[in-house]
N, CA, C and O of each residue as an XYZ file, in Angstrom:
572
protein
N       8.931     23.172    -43.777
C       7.696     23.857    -44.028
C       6.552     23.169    -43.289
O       5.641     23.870    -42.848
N       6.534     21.935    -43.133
C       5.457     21.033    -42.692
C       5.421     21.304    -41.595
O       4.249     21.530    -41.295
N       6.503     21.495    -40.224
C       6.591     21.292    -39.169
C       6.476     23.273    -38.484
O       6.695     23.583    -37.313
N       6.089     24.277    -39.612
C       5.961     25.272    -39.527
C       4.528     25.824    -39.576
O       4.064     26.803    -38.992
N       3.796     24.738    -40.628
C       2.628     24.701    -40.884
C       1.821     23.783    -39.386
O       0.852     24.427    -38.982
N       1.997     22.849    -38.808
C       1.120     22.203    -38.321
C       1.973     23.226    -36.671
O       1.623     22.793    -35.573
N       2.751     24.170    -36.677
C       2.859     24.883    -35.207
C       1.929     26.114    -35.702
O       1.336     26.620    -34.749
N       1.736     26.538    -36.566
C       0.807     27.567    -36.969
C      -0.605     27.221    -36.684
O      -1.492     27.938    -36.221
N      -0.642     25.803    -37.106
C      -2.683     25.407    -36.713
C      -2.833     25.018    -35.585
O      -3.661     24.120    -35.435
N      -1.937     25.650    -34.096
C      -2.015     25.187    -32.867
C      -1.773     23.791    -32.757
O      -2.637     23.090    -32.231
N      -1.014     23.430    -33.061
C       0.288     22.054    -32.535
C       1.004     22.890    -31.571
O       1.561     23.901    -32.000
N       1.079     22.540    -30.041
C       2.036     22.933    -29.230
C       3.755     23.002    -29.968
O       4.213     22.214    -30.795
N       4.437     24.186    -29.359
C       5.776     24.341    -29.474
C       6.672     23.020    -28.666
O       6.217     22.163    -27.908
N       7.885     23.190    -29.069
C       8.618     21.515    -28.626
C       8.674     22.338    -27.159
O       8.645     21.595    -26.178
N       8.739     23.585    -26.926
C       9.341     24.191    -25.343
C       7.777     23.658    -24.688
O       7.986     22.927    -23.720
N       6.345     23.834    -24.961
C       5.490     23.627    -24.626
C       5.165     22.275    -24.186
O       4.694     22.049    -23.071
N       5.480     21.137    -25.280
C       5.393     19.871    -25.430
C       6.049     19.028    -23.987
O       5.491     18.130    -23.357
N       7.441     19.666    -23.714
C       8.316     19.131    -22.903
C       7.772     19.613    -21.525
O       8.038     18.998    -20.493
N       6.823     20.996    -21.547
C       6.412     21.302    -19.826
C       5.633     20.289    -19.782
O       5.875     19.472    -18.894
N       4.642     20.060    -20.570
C       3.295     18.957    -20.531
C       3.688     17.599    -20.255
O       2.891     16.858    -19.682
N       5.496     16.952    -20.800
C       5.331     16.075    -20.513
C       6.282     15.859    -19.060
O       6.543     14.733    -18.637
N       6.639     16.832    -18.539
C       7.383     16.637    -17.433
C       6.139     16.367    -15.870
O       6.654     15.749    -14.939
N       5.000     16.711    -15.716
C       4.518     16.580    -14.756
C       3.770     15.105    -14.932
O       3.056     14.627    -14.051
N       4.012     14.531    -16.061
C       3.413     13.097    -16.366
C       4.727     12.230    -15.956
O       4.551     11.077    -15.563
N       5.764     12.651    -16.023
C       6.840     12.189    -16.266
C       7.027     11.956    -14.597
O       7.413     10.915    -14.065
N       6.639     13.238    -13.910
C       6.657     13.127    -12.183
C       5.633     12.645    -12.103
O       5.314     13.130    -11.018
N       4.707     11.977    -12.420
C       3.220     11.221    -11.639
C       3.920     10.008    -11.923
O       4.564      9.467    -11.024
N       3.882      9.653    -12.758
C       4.965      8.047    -13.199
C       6.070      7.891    -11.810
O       5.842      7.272    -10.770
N       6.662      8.257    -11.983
C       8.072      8.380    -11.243
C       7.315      8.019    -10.000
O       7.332      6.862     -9.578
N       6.639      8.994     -9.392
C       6.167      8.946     -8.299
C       4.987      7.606     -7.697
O       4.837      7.174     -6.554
N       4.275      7.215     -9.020
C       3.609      6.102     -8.673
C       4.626      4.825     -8.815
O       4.408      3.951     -7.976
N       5.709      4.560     -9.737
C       6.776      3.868     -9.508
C       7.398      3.482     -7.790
O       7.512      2.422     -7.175
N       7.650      4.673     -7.504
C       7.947      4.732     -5.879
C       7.172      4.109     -4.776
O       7.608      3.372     -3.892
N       5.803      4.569     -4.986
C       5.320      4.427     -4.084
C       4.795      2.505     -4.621
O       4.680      1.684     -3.711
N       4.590      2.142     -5.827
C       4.406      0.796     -6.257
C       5.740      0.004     -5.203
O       5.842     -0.905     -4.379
N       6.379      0.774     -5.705
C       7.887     -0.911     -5.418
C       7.720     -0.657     -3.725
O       7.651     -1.634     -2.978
N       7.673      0.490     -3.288
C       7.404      0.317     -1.476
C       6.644     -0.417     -0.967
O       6.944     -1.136     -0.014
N       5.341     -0.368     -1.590
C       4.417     -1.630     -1.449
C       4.669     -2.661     -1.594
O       4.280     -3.572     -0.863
N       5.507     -2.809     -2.742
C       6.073     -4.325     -3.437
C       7.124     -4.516     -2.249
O       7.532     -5.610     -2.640
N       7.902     -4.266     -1.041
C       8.900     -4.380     -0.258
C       7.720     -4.773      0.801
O       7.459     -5.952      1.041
N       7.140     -3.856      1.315
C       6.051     -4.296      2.269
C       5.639     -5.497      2.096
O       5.504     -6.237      3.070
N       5.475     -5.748      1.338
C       4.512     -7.237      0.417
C       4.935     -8.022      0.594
O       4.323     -8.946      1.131
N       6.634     -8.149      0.138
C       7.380     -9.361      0.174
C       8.298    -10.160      1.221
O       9.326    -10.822      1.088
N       7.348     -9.757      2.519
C       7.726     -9.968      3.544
C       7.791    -11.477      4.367
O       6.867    -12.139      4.841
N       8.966    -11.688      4.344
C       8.694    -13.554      5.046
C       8.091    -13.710      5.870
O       8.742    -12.999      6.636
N       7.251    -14.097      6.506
C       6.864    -14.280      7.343
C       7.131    -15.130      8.876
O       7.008    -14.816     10.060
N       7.581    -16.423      8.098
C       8.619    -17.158      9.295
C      10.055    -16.486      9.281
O      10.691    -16.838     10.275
N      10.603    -15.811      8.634
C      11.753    -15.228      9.283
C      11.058    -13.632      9.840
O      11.842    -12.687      9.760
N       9.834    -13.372     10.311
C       9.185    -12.397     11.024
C       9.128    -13.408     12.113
O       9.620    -13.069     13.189
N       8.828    -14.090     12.053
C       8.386    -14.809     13.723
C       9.574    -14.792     14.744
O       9.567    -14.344     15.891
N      10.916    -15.576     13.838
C      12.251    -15.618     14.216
C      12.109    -13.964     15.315
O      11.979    -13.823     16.531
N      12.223    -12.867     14.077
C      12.496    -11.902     14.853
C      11.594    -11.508     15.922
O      12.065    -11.007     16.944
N       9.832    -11.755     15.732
C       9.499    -11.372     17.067
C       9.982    -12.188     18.129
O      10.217    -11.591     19.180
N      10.163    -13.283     18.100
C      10.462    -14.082     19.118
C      11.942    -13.346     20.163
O      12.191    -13.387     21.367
N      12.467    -12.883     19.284
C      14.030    -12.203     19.629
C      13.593    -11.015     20.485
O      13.908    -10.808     21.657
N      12.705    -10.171     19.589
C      12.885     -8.918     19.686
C      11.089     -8.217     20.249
O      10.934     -7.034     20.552
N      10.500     -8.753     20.259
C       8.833     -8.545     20.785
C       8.514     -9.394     21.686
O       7.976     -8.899     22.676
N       8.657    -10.479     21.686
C       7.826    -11.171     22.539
C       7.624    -11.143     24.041
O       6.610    -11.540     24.616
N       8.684    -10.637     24.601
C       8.710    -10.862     25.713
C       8.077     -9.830     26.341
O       7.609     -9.970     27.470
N       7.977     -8.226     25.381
C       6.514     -7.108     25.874
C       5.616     -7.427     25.368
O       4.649     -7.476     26.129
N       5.329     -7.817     23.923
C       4.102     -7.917     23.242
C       3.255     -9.518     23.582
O       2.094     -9.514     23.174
N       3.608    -10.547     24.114
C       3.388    -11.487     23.765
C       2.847    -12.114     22.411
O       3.320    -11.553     21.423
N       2.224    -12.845     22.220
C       1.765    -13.491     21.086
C       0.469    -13.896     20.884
O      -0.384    -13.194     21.428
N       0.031    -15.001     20.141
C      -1.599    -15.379     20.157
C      -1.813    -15.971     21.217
O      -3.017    -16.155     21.397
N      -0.965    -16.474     22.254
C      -0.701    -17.984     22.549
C      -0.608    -16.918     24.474
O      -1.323    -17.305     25.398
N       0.116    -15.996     24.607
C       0.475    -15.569     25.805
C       0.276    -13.863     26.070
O       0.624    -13.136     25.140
N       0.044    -13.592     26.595
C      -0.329    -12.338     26.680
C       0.823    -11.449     26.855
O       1.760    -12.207     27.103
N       1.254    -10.219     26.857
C       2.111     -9.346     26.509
C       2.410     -8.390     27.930
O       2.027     -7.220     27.893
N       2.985     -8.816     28.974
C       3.591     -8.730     30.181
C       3.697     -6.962     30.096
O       3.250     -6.306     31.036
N       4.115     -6.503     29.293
C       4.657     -4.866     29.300
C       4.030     -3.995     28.246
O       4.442     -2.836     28.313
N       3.033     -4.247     27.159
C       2.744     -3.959     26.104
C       2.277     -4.377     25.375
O       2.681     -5.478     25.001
N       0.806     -3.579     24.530
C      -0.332     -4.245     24.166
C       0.219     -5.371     22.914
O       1.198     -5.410     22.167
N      -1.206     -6.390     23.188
C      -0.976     -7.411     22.084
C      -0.732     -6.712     21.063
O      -1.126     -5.546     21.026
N       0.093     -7.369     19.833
C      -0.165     -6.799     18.329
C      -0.913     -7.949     17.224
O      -0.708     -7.962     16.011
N      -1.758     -8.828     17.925
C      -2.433     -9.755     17.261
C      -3.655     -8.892     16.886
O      -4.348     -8.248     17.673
N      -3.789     -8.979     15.657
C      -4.901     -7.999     15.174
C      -4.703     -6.977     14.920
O      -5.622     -6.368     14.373
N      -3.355     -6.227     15.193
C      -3.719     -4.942     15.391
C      -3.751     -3.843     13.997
O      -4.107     -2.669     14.102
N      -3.287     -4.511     12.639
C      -3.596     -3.617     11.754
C      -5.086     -3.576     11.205
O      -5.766     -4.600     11.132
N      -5.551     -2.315     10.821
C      -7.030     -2.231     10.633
C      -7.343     -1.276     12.216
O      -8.523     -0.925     12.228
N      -6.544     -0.786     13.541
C      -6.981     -0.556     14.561
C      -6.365      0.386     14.603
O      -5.271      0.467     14.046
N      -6.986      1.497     15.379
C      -6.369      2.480     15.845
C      -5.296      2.766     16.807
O      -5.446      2.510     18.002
N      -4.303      3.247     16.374
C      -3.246      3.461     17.416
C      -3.244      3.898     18.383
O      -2.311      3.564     19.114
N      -4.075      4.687     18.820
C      -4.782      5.111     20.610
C      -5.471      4.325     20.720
O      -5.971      4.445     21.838
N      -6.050      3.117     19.986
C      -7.207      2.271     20.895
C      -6.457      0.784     21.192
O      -7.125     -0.230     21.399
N      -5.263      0.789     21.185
C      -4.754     -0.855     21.070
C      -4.965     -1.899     22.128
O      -4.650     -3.077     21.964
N      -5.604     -1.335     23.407
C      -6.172     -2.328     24.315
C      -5.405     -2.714     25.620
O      -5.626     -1.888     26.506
N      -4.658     -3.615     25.961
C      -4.195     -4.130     26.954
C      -3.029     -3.436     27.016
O      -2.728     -2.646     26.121
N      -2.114     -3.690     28.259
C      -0.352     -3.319     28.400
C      -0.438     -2.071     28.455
O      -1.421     -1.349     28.293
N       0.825     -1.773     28.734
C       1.184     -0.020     28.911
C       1.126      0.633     27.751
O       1.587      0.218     26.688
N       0.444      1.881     27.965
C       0.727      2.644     26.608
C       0.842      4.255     26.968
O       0.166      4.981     27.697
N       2.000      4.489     26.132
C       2.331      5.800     26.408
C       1.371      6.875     25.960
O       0.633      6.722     24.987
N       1.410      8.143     26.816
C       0.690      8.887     26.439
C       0.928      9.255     24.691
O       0.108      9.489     23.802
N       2.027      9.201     24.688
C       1.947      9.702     22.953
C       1.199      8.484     22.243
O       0.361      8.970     21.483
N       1.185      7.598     22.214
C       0.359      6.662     21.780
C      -1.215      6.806     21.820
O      -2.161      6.750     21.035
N      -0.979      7.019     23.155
C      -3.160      6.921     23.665
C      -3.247      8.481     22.548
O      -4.394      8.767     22.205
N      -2.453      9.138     22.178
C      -2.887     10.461     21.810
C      -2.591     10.741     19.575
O      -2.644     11.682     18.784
N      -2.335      9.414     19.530
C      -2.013      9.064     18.180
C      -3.345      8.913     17.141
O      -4.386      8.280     17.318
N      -3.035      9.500     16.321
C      -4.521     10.181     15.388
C      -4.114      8.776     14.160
O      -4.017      9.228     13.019
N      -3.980      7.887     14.210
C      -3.919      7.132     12.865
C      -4.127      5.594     12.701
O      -3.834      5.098     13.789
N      -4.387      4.917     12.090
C      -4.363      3.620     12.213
C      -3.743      2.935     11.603
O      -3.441      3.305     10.468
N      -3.346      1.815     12.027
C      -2.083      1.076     11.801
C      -2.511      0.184     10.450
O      -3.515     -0.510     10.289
N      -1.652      0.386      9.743
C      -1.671     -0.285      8.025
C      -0.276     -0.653      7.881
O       0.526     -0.319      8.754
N       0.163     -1.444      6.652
C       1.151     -2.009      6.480
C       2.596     -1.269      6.641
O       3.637     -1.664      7.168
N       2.199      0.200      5.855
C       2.928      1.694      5.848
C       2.850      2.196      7.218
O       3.914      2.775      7.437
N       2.087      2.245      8.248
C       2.326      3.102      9.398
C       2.948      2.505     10.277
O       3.656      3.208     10.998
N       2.912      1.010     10.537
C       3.742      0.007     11.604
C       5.233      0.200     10.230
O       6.214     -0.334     10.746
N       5.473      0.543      9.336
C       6.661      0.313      8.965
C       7.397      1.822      8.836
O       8.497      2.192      8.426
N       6.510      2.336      9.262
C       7.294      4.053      9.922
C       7.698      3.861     11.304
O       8.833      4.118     11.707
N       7.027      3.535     11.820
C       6.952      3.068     13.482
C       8.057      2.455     13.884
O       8.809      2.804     14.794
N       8.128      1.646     13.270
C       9.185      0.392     13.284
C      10.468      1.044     13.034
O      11.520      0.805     13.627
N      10.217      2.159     11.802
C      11.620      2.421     11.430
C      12.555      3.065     12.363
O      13.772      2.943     12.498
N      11.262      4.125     13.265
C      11.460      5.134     13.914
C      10.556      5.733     15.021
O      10.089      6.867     15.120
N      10.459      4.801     15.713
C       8.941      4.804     16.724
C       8.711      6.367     16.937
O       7.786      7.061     16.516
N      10.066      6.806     17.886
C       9.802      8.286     18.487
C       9.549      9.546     17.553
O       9.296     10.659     18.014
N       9.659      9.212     15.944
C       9.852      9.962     15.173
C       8.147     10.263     14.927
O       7.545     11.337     14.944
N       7.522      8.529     14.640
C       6.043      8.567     14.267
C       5.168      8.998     15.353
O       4.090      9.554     15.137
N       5.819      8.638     17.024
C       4.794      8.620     17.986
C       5.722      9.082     19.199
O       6.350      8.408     20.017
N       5.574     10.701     19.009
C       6.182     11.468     19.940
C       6.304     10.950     21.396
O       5.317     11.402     21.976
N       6.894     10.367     22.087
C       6.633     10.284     23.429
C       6.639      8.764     23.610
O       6.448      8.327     24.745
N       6.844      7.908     22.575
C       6.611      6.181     22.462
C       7.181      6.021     23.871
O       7.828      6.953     24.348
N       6.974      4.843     24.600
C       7.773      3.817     25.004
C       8.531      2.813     24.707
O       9.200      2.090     25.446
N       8.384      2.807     23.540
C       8.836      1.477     22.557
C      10.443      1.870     22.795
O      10.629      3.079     22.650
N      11.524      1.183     23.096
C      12.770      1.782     23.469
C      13.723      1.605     21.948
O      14.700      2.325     21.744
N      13.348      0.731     21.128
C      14.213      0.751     19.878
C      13.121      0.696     18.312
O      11.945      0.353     18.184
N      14.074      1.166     17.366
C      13.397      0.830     16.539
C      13.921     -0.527     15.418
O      14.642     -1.423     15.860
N      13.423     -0.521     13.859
C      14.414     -2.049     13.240
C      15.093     -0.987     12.125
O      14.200     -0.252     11.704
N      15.764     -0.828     11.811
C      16.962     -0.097     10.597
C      16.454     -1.114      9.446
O      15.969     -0.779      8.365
N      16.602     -2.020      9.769
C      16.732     -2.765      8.468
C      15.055     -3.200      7.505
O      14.122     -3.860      7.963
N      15.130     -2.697      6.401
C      13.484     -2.430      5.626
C      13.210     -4.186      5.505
O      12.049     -4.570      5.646
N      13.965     -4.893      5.324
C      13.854     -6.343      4.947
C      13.214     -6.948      6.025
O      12.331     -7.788      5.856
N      13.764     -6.420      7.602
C      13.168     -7.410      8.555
C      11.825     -6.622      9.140
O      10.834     -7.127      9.668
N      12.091     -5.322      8.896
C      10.420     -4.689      8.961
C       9.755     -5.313      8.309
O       8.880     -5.856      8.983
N       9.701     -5.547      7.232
C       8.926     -6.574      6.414
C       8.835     -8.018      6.969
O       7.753     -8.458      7.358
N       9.293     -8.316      6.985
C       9.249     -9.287      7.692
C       8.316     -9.292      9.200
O       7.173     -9.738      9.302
N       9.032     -8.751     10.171
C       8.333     -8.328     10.963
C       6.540     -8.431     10.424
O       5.817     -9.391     10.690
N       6.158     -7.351      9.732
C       5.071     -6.718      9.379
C       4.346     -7.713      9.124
O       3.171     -7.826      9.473
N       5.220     -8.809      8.264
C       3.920    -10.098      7.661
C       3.676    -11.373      8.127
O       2.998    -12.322      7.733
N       4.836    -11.025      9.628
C       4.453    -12.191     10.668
C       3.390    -11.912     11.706
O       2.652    -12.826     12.075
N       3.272    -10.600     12.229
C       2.483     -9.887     12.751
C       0.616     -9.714     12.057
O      -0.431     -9.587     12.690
N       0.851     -9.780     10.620
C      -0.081     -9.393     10.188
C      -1.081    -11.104     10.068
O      -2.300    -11.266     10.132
N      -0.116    -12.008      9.905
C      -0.490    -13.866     10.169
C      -0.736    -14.079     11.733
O      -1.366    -15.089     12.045
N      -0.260    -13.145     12.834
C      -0.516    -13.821     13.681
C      -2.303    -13.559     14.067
O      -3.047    -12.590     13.914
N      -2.494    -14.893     14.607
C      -4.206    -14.407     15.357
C      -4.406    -15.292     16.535
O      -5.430    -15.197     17.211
Protein backbone atom coordinates (compact mmCIF):
# COMPACT_ATOMS: atom_id res chain seq x y z
CA UNK A 1 0.00 0.00 0.00
CA UNK A 2 2.84 2.40 0.95
CA UNK A 3 4.77 1.96 -2.19
CA UNK A 4 1.28 2.57 -4.12
CA UNK A 5 0.63 5.58 -2.17
CA UNK A 6 3.99 7.51 -2.50
CA UNK A 7 3.78 6.43 -6.83
CA UNK A 8 0.39 8.16 -6.66
CA UNK A 9 1.95 11.60 -5.04
CA UNK A 10 4.41 11.66 -8.08
CA UNK A 11 7.37 9.41 -6.88
CA UNK A 12 8.73 8.33 -10.31
CA UNK A 13 7.81 4.64 -11.54
CA UNK A 14 10.87 1.96 -11.03
CA UNK A 15 10.66 1.91 -15.32
CA UNK A 16 11.15 5.82 -14.94
CA UNK A 17 13.73 5.70 -12.09
CA UNK A 18 16.07 3.30 -14.14
CA UNK A 19 15.90 5.78 -17.54
CA UNK A 20 17.09 8.67 -15.11
CA UNK A 21 19.64 6.63 -13.77
CA UNK A 22 21.15 5.21 -16.88
CA UNK A 23 22.47 8.52 -18.51
CA UNK A 24 24.26 9.25 -15.01
CA UNK A 25 25.38 5.89 -15.12
CA UNK A 26 26.96 6.85 -18.88
CA UNK A 27 28.48 10.30 -17.64
CA UNK A 28 30.33 8.24 -14.83
CA UNK A 29 31.49 5.56 -17.09
CA UNK A 30 32.54 8.00 -19.45
CA UNK A 31 34.38 10.39 -17.08
CA UNK A 32 36.02 7.09 -15.62
CA UNK A 33 37.53 6.64 -19.20
CA UNK A 34 38.56 9.55 -20.02
CA UNK A 35 40.16 9.98 -16.03
CA UNK A 36 42.37 6.69 -16.26
CA UNK A 37 43.60 7.93 -20.03
CA UNK A 38 44.90 10.84 -18.43
CA UNK A 39 46.10 8.79 -15.55
CA UNK A 40 48.25 6.61 -18.50
CA UNK A 41 49.37 9.89 -20.10
CA UNK A 42 50.54 11.00 -16.66
CA UNK A 43 52.40 8.11 -15.69
CA UNK A 44 54.87 8.39 -18.07
CA UNK A 45 58.73 7.67 -17.33
CA UNK A 46 60.47 9.89 -18.43
CA UNK A 47 64.10 8.49 -18.59
CA UNK A 48 62.83 5.44 -20.21
CA UNK A 49 61.29 8.33 -22.84
CA UNK A 50 64.72 9.59 -23.44
CA UNK A 51 66.04 5.87 -23.99
CA UNK A 52 63.42 5.81 -26.71
CA UNK A 53 63.97 9.18 -28.29
CA UNK A 54 67.45 8.58 -28.49
CA UNK A 55 66.56 5.20 -30.58
CA UNK A 56 63.82 6.39 -32.36
CA UNK A 57 63.76 10.58 -32.79
CA UNK A 58 66.80 11.86 -32.49
CA UNK A 59 68.46 11.59 -35.33
CA UNK A 60 65.30 13.84 -37.30
CA UNK A 61 64.20 15.70 -34.34
CA UNK A 62 67.33 16.44 -32.56
CA UNK A 63 67.25 17.50 -28.99
CA UNK A 64 67.92 20.60 -26.60
CA UNK A 65 71.50 20.12 -27.13
CA UNK A 66 71.53 19.62 -31.32
CA UNK A 67 69.34 20.63 -33.77
CA UNK A 68 67.05 18.25 -35.78
CA UNK A 69 68.81 17.50 -39.30
CA UNK A 70 65.27 16.35 -41.03
CA UNK A 71 62.51 17.64 -38.71
CA UNK A 72 61.32 20.29 -36.50
CA UNK A 73 62.63 20.48 -32.89
CA UNK A 74 60.05 18.98 -30.40
CA UNK A 75 61.61 20.96 -27.45
CA UNK A 76 58.74 23.02 -26.42
CA UNK A 77 56.50 21.95 -28.57
CA UNK A 78 53.34 21.16 -26.47
CA UNK A 79 51.24 24.35 -25.83
CA UNK A 80 52.15 25.07 -29.94
CA UNK A 81 50.48 24.76 -32.84
CA UNK A 82 50.90 22.00 -35.16
CA UNK A 83 51.25 24.14 -38.42
CA UNK A 84 53.48 26.53 -36.59
CA UNK A 85 56.36 24.10 -35.30
CA UNK A 86 59.28 26.08 -36.79
CA UNK A 87 62.46 24.61 -38.16
CA UNK A 88 63.01 21.12 -40.41
CA UNK A 89 60.78 19.76 -42.99
CA UNK A 90 57.24 19.82 -42.64
CA UNK A 91 54.72 18.26 -44.59
CA UNK A 92 52.08 19.93 -46.15
CA UNK A 93 49.53 18.05 -44.06
CA UNK A 94 51.17 19.34 -41.09
CA UNK A 95 51.70 23.15 -42.17
CA UNK A 96 47.78 22.59 -42.81
CA UNK A 97 46.91 21.03 -39.25
CA UNK A 98 44.15 22.98 -37.27
CA UNK A 99 45.23 21.86 -33.58
CA UNK A 100 47.66 22.12 -30.94
CA UNK A 101 49.71 19.76 -29.50
CA UNK A 102 48.68 18.62 -25.76
CA UNK A 103 49.46 15.53 -23.99
CA UNK A 104 46.26 13.73 -25.94
CA UNK A 105 47.11 15.01 -29.48
CA UNK A 106 51.03 13.99 -29.66
CA UNK A 107 49.54 10.63 -28.21
CA UNK A 108 47.12 10.25 -31.26
CA UNK A 109 49.94 11.24 -33.46
CA UNK A 110 52.22 8.97 -32.10
CA UNK A 111 49.74 6.26 -32.21
CA UNK A 112 48.95 6.93 -35.75
CA UNK A 113 50.59 9.93 -37.38
CA UNK A 114 48.87 9.47 -40.95
CA UNK A 115 45.60 8.82 -39.31
CA UNK A 116 45.84 12.37 -37.15
CA UNK A 117 47.82 14.30 -39.94
CA UNK A 118 46.77 13.35 -43.38
CA UNK A 119 49.79 13.55 -45.54
CA UNK A 120 52.56 13.32 -42.37
CA UNK A 121 56.05 12.62 -43.20
CA UNK A 122 56.64 11.08 -40.06
CA UNK A 123 57.31 7.39 -41.60
CA UNK A 124 56.21 5.28 -38.37
CA UNK A 125 54.14 5.45 -35.63
CA UNK A 126 54.68 3.78 -31.49
CA UNK A 127 51.82 0.82 -30.94
CA UNK A 128 52.74 0.60 -27.66
CA UNK A 129 50.51 3.26 -25.06
CA UNK A 130 53.33 2.70 -22.30
CA UNK A 131 56.21 4.04 -24.43
CA UNK A 132 53.97 6.86 -25.90
CA UNK A 133 53.88 7.81 -22.53
CA UNK A 134 56.85 7.69 -22.01
CA UNK A 135 57.87 9.22 -25.03
CA UNK A 136 55.33 12.15 -24.18
CA UNK A 137 56.97 12.91 -20.65
CA UNK A 138 60.46 12.92 -21.90
CA UNK A 139 59.60 15.28 -24.59
CA UNK A 140 57.47 17.32 -22.42
CA UNK A 141 61.05 17.65 -19.73
CA UNK A 142 63.03 18.34 -22.54
CA UNK A 143 64.11 22.27 -22.93
Amino acid sequence: MRVENAHRQGSPSPAARTRTRRPVLGFCVAGLLLGSSALALAQGDAAAGRKLYQNKCLSCHGDAKTKGTLAPSLVGMIGRKASEMGDGATSRGMSEANFVWTDKTLDEFLAAPGTKVHGTIMPVGIASAQERADLIAYIKAMR
